[in-house]
VOGUMI-751885 format. One line per 3 residues: number of its first residue (from 1); their letters; for each residue x, y, z of N, C-alpha, C, CB. Coordinates in nm, 4 decimals. Glycine has a CB too. Layout:
BEGIN
NUM> A> X/Y/Z/X/Y/Z/X/Y/Z/X/Y/Z ~ ...
# end
This chain:
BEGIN
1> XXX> -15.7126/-1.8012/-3.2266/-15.6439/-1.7964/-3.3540/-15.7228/-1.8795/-3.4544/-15.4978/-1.8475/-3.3410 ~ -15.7460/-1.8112/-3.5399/-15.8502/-1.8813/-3.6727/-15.7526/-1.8883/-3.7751/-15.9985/-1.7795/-3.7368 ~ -15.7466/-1.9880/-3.8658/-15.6741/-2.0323/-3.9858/-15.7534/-1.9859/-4.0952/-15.6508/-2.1842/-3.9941
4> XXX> -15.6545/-1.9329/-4.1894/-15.7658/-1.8996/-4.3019/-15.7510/-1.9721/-4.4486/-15.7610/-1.7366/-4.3306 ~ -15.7807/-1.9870/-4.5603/-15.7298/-2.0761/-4.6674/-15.6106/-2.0596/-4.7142/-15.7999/-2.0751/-4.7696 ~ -15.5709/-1.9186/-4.6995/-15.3844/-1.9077/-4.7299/-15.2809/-2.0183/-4.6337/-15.3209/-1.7187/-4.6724
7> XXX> -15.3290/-1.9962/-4.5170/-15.2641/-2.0773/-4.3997/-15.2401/-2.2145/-4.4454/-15.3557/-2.0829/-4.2677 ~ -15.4041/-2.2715/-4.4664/-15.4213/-2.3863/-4.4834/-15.3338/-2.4395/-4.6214/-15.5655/-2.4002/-4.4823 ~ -15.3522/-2.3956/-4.7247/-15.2482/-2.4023/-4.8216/-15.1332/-2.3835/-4.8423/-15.2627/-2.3638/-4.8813
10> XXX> -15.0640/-2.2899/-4.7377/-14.9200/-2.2772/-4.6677/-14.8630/-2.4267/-4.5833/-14.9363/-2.1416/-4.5437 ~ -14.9944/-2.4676/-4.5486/-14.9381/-2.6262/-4.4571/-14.9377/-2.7424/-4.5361/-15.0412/-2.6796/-4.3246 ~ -15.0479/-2.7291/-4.6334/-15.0354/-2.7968/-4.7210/-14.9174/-2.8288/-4.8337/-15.1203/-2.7660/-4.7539
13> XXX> -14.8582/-2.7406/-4.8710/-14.7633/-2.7123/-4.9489/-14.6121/-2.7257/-4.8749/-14.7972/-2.5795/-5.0010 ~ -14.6263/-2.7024/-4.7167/-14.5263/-2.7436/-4.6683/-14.4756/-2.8887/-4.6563/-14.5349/-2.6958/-4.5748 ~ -14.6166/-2.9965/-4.6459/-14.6207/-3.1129/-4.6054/-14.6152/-3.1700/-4.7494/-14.7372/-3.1460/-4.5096
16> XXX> -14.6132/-3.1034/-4.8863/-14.6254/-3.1526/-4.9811/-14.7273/-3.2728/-5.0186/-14.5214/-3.1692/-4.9941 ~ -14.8400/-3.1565/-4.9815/-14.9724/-3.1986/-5.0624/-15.0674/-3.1235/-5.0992/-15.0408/-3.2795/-5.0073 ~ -15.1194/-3.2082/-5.1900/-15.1889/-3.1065/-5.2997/-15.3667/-3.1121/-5.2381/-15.1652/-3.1844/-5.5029
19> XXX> -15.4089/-2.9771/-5.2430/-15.5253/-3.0087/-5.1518/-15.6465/-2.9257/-5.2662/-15.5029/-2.9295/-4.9595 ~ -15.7626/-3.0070/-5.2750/-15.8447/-2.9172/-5.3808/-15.9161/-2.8081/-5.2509/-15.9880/-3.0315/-5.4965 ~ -16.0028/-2.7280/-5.3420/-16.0685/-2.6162/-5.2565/-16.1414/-2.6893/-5.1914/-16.1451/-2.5019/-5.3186
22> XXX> -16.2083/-2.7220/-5.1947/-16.3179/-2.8323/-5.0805/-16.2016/-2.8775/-4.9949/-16.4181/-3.0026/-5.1656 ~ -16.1542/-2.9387/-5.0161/-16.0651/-3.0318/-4.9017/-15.9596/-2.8515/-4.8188/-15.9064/-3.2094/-5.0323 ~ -16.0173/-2.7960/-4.9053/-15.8792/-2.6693/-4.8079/-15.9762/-2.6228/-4.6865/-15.8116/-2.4697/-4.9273
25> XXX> -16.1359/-2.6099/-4.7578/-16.2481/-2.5544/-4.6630/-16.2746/-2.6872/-4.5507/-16.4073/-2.5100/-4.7653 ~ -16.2816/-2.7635/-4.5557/-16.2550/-2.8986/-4.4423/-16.1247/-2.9125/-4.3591/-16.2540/-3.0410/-4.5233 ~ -16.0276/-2.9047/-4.4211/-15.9008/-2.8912/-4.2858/-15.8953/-2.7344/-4.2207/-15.7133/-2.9244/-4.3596
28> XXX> -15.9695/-2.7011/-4.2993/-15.9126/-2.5555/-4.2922/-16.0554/-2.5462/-4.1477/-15.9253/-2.4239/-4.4905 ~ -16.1651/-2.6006/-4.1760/-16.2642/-2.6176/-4.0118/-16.2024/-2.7594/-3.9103/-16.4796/-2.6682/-4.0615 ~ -16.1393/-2.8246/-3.9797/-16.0657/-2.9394/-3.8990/-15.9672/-2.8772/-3.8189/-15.9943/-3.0501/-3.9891
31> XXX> -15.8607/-2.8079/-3.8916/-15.7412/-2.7511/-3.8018/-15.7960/-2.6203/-3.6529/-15.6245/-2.6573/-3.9404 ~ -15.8681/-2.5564/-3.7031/-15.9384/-2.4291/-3.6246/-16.0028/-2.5051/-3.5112/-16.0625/-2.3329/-3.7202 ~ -16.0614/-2.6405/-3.5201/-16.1129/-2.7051/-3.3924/-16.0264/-2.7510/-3.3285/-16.1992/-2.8004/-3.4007
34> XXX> -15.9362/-2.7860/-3.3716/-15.8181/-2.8386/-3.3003/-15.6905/-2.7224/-3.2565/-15.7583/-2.9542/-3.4026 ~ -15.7275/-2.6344/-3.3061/-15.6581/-2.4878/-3.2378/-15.7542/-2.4504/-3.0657/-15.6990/-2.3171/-3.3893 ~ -15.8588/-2.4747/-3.1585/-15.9622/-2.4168/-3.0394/-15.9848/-2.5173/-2.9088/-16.1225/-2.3927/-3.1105
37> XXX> -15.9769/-2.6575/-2.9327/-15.9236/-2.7530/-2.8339/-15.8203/-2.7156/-2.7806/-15.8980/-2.8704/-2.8758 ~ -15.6986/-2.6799/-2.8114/-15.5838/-2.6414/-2.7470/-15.5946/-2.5674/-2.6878/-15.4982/-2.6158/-2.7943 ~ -15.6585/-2.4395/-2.6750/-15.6661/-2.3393/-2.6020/-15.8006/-2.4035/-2.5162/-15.6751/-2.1944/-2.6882
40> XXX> -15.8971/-2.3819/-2.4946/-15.9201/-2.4874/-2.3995/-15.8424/-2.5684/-2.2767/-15.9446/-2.5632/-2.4706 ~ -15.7299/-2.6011/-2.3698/-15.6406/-2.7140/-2.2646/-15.5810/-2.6320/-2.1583/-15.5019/-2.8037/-2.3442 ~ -15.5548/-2.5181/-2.2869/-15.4093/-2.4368/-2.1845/-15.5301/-2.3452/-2.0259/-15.2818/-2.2335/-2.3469
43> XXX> -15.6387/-2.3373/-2.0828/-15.7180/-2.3062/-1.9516/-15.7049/-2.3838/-1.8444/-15.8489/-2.3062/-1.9685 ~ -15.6726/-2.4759/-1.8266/-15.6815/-2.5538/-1.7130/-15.5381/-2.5666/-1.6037/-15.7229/-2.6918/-1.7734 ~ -15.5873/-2.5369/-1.5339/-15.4714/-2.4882/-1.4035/-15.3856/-2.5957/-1.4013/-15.5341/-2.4662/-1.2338
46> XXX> -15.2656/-2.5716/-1.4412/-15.1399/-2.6888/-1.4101/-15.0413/-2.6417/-1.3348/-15.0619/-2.7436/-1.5350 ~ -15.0505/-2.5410/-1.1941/-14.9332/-2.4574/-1.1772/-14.9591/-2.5899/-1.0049/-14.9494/-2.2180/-1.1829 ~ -14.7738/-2.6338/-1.0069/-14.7762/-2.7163/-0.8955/-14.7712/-2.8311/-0.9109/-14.8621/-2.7042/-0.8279
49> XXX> -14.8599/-2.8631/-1.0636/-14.8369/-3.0317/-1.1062/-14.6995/-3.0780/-1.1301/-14.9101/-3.0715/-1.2463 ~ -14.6701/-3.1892/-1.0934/-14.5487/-3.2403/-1.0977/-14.5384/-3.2866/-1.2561/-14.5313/-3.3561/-0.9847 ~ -14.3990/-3.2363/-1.3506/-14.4120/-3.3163/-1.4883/-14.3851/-3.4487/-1.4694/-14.3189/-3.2700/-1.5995
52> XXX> -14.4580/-3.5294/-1.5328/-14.4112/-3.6511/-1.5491/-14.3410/-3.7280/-1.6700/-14.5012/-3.7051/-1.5219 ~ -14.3107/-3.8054/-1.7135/-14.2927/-3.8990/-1.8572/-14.4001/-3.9742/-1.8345/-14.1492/-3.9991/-1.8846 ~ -14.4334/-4.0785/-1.7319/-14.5474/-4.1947/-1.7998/-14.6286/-4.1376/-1.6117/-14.4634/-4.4487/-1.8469
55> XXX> -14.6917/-4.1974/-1.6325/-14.8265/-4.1814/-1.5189/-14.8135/-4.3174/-1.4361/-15.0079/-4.1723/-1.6048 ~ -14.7349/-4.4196/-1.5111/-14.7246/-4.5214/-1.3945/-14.5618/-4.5196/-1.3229/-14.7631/-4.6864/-1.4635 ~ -14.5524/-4.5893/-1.2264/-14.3894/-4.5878/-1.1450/-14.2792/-4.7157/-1.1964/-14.4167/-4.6189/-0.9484
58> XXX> -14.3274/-4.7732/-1.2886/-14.2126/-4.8321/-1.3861/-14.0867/-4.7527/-1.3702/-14.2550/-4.8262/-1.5462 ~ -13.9680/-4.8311/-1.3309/-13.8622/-4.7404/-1.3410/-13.7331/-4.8199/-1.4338/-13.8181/-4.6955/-1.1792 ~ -13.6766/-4.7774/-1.5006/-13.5557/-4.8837/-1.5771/-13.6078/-5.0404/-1.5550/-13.3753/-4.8669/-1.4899
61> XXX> -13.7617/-5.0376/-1.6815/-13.7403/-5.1911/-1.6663/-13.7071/-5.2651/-1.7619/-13.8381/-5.2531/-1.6264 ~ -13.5920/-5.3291/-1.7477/-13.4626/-5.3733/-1.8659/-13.5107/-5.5290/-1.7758/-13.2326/-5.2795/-1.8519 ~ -13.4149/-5.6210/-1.9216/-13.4365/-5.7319/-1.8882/-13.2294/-5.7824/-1.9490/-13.6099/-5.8003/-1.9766
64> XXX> -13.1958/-5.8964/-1.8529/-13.0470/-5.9370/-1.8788/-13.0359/-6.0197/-2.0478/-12.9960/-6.0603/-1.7331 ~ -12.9198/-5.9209/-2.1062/-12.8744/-5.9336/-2.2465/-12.7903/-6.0637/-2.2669/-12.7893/-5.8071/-2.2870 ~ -12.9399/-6.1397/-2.2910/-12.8649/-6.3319/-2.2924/-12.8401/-6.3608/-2.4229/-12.9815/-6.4824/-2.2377
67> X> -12.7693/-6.4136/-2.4749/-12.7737/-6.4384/-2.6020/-12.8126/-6.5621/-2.6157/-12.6656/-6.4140/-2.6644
# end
């Protein structure tokens, strides 16, 4: 999926900002690499991985509510 300057000015305008043409032709190759990183990602076999929240085994670590 390639972004094109309508796009880019569609996100822009969503996020309410004003972007000149130069700066639309720079996010507009900024966002497309970072599309294209993503897909990339999704190539990589995750079928079987366990989901996690954090990567370490911390579990409820609370501390007693002393005043």
């Amino acid at each position: 999926m390639n972004l094109g300057p309508k796009e880019v000015r569609h996100v822009a305008k969503l996020s309410a900002i004003e972007v000149s043409d130069a700066e639309v032709e720079k996010y507009m190759s900024d966002l497309n690499s970072i599309l294209e990183y993503i897909d990339r990602l999704s190539e990589i076999p995750t079928r079987g991985v366990v989901p996690t929240f954090h990567v370490h085994g911390v579990v409820n670590a609370f501390r007693d509510d002393i005043i």
